[in-house]
C-alpha positions in Angstrom: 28.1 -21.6 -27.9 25.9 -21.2 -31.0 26.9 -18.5 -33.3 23.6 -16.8 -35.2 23.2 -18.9 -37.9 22.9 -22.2 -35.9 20.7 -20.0 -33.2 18.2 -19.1 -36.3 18.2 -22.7 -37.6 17.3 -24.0 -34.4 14.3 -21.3 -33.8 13.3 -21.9 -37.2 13.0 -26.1 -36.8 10.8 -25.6 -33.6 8.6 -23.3 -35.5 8.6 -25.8 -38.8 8.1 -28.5 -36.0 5.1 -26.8 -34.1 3.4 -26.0 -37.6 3.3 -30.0 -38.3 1.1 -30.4 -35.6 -2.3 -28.7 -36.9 -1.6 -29.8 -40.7 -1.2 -33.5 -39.4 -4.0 -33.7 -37.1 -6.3 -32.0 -39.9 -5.5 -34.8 -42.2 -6.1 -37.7 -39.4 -9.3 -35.9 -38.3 -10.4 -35.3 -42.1 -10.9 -31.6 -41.5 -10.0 -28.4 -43.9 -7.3 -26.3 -42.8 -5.4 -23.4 -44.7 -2.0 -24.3 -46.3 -0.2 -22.2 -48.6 -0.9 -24.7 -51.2 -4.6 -25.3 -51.3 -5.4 -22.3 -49.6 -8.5 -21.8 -46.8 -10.3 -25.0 -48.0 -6.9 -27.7 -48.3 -8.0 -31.1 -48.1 -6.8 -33.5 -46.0 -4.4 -35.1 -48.1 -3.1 -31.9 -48.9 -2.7 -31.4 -45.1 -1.0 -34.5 -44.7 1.7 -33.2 -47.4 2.1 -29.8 -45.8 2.4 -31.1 -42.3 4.9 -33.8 -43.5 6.9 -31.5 -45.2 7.1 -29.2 -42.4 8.0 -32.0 -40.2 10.7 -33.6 -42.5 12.4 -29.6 -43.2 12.1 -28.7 -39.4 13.8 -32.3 -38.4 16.4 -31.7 -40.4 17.3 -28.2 -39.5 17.3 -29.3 -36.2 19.6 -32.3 -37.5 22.1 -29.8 -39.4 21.9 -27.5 -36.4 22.3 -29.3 -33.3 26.0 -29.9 -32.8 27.9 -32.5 -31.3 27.3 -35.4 -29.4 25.0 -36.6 -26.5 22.9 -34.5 -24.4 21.4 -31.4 -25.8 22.7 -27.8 -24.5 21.6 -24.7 -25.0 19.9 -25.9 -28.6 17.0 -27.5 -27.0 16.2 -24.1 -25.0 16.2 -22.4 -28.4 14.5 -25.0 -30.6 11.7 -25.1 -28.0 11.0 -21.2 -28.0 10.7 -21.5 -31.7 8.2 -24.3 -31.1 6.7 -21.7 -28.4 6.7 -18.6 -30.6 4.9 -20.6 -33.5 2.4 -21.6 -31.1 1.9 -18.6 -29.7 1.4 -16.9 -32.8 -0.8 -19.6 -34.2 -3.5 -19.3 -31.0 -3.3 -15.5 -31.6 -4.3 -15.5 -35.1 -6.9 -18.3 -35.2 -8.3 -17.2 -32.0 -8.8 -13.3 -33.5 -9.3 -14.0 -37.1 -11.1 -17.8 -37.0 -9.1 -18.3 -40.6 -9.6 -22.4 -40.2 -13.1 -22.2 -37.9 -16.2 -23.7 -39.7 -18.4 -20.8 -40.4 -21.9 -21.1 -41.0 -21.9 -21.0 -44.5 -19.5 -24.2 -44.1 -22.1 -26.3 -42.9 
């Protein structure tokens, strides 16, 4: 049984997980994408960085947190609805506020 600290580390490295994805694939495609470092207009590079970074922190909470030995438990259920609420969140956002959409200006 996870007690609430392992439950919030486990949420929180599916959500640093799931927010790898976009960063990464930005920087392979050569796209802009908003980090907290570079802001709206990141480079790629910068990208690659940011979605490395998330990867590496969300591995190792996930690491730290998982517990024992062998198959996952209950863990796997949690780290993937962090994962799922990052996701979520992200197709909300981008889809009502087009933060990382090329605009017309952006042409």
């Amino acid at each position: 049984m996870m007690n609430r600290r392992e439950h919030a580390a486990t949420i929180a490295a599916g959500m640093l997980c799931a927010n790898s994805l976009p960063h990464l694939a930005t920087a392979v495609t050569g796209h802009r994408h908003l980090t907290p470092v570079g802001g709206a207009q990141s480079a790629p590079w910068t990208n690659a960085a940011w979605g490395t970074a998330n990867l590496l922190a969300g591995l190792a909470l996930a690491r730290r947190a998982a517990g024992g030995e062998g198959r996952w438990d209950s863990r796997l259920v949690t780290f993937d609805l962090g994962a799922a609420v990052f996701a979520t969140w992200m197709v909300s956002s981008e889809a009502a506020m087009r933060v990382n959409w090329r605009g017309k200006d952006d042409r």
